[in-house]
C-alpha positions in Angstrom: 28.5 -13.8 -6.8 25.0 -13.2 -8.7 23.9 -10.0 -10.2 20.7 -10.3 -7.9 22.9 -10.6 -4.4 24.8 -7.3 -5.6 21.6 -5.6 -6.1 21.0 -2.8 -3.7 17.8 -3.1 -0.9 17.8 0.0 0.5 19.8 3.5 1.1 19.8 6.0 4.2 19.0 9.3 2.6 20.2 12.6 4.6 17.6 14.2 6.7 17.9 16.8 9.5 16.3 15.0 12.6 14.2 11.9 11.3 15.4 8.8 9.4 14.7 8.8 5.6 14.9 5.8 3.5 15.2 5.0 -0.4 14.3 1.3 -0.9 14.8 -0.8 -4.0 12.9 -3.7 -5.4 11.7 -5.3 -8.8 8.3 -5.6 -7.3 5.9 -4.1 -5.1 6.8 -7.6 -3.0 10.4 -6.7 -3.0 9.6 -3.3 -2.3 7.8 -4.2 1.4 10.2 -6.4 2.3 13.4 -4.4 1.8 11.7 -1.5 3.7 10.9 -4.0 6.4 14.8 -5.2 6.2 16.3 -1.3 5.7 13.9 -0.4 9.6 14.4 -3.7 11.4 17.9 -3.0 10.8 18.4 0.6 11.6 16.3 -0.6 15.2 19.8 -2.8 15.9 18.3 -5.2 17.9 20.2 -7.0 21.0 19.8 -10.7 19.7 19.3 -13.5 22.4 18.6 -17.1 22.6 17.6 -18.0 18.8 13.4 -18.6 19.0 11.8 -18.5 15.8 8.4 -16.3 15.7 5.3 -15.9 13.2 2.8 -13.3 13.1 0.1 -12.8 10.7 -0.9 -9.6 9.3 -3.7 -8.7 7.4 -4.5 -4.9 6.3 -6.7 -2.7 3.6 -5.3 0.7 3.4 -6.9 3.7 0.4 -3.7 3.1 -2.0 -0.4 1.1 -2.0 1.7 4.3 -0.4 -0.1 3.9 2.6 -0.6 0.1 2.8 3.4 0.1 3.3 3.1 2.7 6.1 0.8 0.7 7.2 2.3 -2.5 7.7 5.5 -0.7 9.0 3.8 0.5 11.6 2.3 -2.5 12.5 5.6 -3.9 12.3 6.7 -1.4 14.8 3.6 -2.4 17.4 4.9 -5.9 17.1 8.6 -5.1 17.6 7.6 -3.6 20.9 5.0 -5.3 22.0 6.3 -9.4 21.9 10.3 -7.9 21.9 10.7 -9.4 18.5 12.9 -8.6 14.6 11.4 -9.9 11.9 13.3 -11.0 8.5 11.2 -12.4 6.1 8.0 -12.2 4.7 5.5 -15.0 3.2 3.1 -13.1 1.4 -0.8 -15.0 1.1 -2.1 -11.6 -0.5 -0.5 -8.3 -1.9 -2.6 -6.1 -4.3 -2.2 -1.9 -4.6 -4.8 -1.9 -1.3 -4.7 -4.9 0.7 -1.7 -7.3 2.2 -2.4 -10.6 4.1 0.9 -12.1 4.9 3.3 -14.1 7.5 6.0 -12.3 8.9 9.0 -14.1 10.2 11.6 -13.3 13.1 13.1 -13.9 16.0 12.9 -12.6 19.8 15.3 -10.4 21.0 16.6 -9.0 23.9 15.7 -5.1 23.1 16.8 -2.2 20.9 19.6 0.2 20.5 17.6 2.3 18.5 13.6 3.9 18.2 11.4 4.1 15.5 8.3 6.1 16.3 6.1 5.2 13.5 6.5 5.4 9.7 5.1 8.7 8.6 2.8 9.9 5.5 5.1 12.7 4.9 6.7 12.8 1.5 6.2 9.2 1.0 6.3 7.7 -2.1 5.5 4.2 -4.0 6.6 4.0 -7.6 8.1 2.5 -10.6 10.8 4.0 -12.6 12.0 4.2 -15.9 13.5 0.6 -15.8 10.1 -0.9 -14.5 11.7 -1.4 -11.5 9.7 -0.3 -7.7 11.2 2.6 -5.5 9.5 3.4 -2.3 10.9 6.7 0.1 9.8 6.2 3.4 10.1 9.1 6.1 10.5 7.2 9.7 10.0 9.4 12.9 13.0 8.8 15.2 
């Protein structure tokens, strides 16, 4: 097994009532799709018949923290609105303000779980010591 497959996405940090998330990547690419993987995931969807699904998405936001708020949020308007989980990314665009990409998934039956909306609160975007991207993302549940 490859170094990159042992490499940690994503961990569920302890919080009180909401769901709070620590997510891992080596670049701001890795970063918004491993915090689309770590929610998708916690939503525990009820799979179905296998139908593949694309949806473009196309955003400006004032900084980088917010553009992944953002787009999880507009994840979470998609989830709900077409009943769909989405697993992949194709990125056309990704710069500190602005994503244009294709999201990939699959319709599902429903949800065990809610998401609300991915908050503003205490969230953060950021590279550490290693060069490598951390996000923290507060979710309200």
């Amino acid at each position: 097994m490859s170094k990159k497959s042992l490499r940690k996405k994503y961990q569920l940090l302890e919080h009180r009532t909401d769901l709070k998330i620590k997510v891992f990547g080596r670049s701001k690419k890795e970063i918004f799709l491993n915090s689309l993987l770590a929610m998708e995931n916690y939503l525990s969807p009820l799979t179905g018949k296998r139908e593949t699904r694309k949806r473009k998405i196309k955003l400006k936001s004032i900084d980088l923290e917010i553009l992944l708020a953002d787009f999880l949020n507009q994840i979470l308007y998609l989830n709900q609105t077409f009943r769909e989980i989405y697993s992949g990314i194709d990125f056309k665009k990704l710069s500190e303000k602005e994503i244009e990409a294709e999201i990939l998934g699959n319709k599902v039956l429903g949800f065990k779980r809610e998401i609300k909306a991915a908050t503003y609160h205490d969230l953060k975007v950021e590279k550490d010591e290693d060069n490598n991207w951390q996000a923290v993302i507060l979710f309200d549940i």
